[in-house]
N, C-alpha and C positions, 0 to 999 in steps of 0.2 A: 184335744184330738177331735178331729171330725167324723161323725157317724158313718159316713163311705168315704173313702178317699175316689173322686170320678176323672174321668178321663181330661175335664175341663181343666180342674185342678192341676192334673201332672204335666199340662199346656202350658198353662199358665205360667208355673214354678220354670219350667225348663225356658220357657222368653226370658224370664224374670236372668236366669245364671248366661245365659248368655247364647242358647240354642236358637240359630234362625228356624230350625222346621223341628214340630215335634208331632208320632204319629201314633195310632196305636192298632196292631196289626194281631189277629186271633194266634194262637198257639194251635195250630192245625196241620192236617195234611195237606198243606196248601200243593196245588198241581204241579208247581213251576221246579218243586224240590225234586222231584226226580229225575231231572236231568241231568243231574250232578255224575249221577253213577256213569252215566253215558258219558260222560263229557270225559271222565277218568280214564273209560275205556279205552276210549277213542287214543289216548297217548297224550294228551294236552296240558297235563300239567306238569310232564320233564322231569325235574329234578325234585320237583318241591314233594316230599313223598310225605310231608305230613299230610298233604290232604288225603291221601289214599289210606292212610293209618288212622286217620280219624272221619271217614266215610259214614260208620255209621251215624256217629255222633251228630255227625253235619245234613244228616237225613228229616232231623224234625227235632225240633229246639226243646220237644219234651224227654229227648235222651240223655241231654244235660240237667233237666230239670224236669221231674216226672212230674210233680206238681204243678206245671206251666200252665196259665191260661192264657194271660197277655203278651206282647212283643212290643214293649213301648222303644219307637226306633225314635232318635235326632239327626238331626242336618244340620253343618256346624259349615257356613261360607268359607273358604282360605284364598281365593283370590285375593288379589291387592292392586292397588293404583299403581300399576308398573309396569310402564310397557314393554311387552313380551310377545317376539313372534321366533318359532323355528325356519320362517321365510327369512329373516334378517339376512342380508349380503356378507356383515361381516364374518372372515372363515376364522377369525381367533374368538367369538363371541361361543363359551361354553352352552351348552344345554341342558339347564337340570328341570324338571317337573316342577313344576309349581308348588305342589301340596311338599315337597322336601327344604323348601328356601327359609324358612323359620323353627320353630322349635320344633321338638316331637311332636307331632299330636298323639300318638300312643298316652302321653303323660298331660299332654293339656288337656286334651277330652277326658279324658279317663279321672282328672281329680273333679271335673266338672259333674262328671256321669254320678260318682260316688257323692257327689256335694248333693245333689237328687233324690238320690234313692236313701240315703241318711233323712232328707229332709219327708222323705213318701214315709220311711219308718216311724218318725216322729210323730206324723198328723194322723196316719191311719190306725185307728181303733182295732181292723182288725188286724190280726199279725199275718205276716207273709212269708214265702220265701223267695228269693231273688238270684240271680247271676246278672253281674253288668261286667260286660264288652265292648275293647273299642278294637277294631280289627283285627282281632287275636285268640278270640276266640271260636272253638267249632259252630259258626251261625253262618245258614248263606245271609248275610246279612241284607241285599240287595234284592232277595224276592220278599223280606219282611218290610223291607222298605216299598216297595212299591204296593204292597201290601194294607200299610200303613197311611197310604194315599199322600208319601214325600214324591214320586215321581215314578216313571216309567224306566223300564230297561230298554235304553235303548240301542241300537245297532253296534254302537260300540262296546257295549256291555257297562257302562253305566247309567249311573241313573239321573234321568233327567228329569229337571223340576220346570215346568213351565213359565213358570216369575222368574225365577233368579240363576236357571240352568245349571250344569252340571259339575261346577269347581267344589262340592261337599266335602265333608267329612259324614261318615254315618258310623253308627255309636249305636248300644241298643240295651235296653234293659230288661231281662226276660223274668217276669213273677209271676204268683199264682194267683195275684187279684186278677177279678172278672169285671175288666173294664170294658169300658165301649167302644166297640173296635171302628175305624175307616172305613171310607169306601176305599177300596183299589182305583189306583191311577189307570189309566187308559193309557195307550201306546199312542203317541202323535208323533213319530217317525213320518208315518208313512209312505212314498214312494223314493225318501233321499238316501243315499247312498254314497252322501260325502266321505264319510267317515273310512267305509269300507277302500272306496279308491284310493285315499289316501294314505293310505298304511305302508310304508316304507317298505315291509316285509311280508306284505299278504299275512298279516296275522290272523285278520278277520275274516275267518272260511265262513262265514255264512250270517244273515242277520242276527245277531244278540253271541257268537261261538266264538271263544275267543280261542287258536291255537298259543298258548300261551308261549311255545319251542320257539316259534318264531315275534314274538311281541318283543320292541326295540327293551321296554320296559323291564322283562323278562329276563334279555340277555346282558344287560346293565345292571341289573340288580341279584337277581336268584341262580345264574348260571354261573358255575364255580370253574373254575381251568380257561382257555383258549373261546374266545365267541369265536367261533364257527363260521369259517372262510368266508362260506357263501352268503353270510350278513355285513361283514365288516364294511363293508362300502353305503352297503344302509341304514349303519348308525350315525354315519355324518357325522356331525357334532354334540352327539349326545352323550353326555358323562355320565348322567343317574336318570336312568324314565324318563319320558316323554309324553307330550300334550298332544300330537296332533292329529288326533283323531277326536280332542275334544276342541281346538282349535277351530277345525273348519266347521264344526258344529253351528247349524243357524240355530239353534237356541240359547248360543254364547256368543251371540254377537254384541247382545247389550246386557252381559251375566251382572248378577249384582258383585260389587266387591264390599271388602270387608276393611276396616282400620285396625282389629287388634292386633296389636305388637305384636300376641304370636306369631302370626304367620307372615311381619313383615321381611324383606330378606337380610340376612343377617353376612356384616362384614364382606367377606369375601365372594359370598353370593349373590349380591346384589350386581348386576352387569357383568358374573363371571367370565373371568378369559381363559381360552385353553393354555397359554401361554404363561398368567401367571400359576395357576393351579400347577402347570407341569415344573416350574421352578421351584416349587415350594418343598421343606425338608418334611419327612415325613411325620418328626414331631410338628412340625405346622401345619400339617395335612389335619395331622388327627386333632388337634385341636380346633379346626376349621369346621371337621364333620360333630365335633364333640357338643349332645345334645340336642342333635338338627336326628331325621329318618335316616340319612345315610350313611350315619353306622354300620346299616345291615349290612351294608355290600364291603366292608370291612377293605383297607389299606391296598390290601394287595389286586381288590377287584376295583378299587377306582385310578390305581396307577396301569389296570388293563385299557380300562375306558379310556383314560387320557390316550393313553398309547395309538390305542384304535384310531379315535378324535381328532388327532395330530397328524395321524397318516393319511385318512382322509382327507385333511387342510392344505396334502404337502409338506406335512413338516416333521422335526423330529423330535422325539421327549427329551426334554434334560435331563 
């Protein structure tokens, strides 16, 4: 066991399992958490009503963890060598989000996260207490990160890394060791407004605000019943979320990618079609989403999307 376990160390370890960024951000009142409540107020988050039921919790990472001193965050690349744009001409060329094209990451981060903090248990002398998360838990996890000095929030509300740009996974490990925190990222947006113009849905009221009601993301994924007339023409061909607001992003012009087999696209999502996707039985459906993120939106909310998709295209679902 080592007399301190330091900041260096949990760097180190986390390159070693396979984390491209690792940070370490104070357990604080950091400023940027208070706008959560306002963002609540405001009507933004729809449907999703955990996040209003768990408010407080999400106010300061020592409600989950009174004991908190550190926020050690990671940055896990899932781009891949693959070329991918929502500009493509073809009208039967499906559109899923990139971070959904390979396994869960809920479950690849998340055994990697625990392979970590097993290993922090192991070597630190002194004893801790811990909570690891990988987007699932009450953490705004994106002002820890930037926090953490992984990157800035930027316009489009996420975080951007200056080296390797904005296709992350962030993951975060909240204990009571008193490590040595980062500097804070700095904001290098400043005067572009790619992201915001091009939002299909005006989702992006304002620099870093997202109205989530209207995010294509949003209504593909987390909106339950009928999306809502006055989008259906702005989902295009999108199946499950959307990139492009990280797309025109000039700090993914040259993002880094990544080779692990996680996140390369699996079977039928690899060049998905509207066309095959909408022939497909339902036990094939589900077998297709079986183990990938897009579970969440569950059978009946990706035969809405096709539906949508296809109408859009011109055409009709099988």
């Amino acid at each position: 066991m080592r007399e301190c376990l330091t900041s260096s160390d949990v760097k180190r370890k986390a390159r070693e399992i396979g984390f491209d960024l690792c940070g370490i951000a104070p357990a604080a009142d950091l400023p940027e958490l208070a706008f959560f409540r306002t963002w609540l107020a405001r009507g933004y988050a729809g449907e999703m009503a955990y996040l209003q039921r768990s408010a407080d919790r999400r106010a300061d990472v020592r409600s989950v963890l009174p004991s908190a001193r550190s926020v050690i965050v990671t940055g896990t690349v899932y781009n891949t060598d693959v070329p991918y744009s929502t500009e493509e001409a073809d009208p039967d060329r499906a559109h899923i989000a990139r971070y959904a094209w390979g396994e869960d990451y809920h479950h690849v981060i998340g055994r990697r996260l625990e392979t970590l903090l097993e290993w922090m248990q192991q070597v630190s002398v002194r004893p801790f207490e811990a909570r690891a998360y990988v987007d699932t838990g009450p953490v705004q996890e994106r002002v820890y990160a930037r926090h953490a000095g992984l990157g800035w929030i930027g316009k489009n509300t996420c975080v951007i890394n200056p080296v390797i740009g904005s296709w992350i996974f962030l993951a975060e490990i909240i204990c009571s060791l008193p490590l040595d925190v980062d500097e804070p990222s700095m904001d290098q947006c400043g005067e572009c407004t790619l992201c915001i113009e091009a939002c299909p849905t005006q989702a992006l009221v304002g620099a870093g605000v997202l109205d989530s009601t209207r995010c294509v993301s949003y209504l593909t994924i987390e909106q339950r019943g009928p999306i809502p007339e006055q989008f259906s023409s702005a989902i295009g061909s999108h199946v499950y979320g959307c990139d492009i607001c990280q797309e025109v992003c000039p700090w993914n012009q040259m993002p880094a990618r990544s080779d692990d087999p996680a996140w390369q696209p699996r079977g039928v999502w690899a060049n998905a079609k509207l066309s095959t996707l909408a022939a497909m039985t339902d036990d094939a459906l589900r077998d297709a989403v079986r183990g990938t993120a897009m579970t969440r939106t569950r059978l009946v909310g990706m035969r809405r999307n096709l539906g949508v998709a296809l109408a859009n295209a011109g055409r009709e679902q099988g």
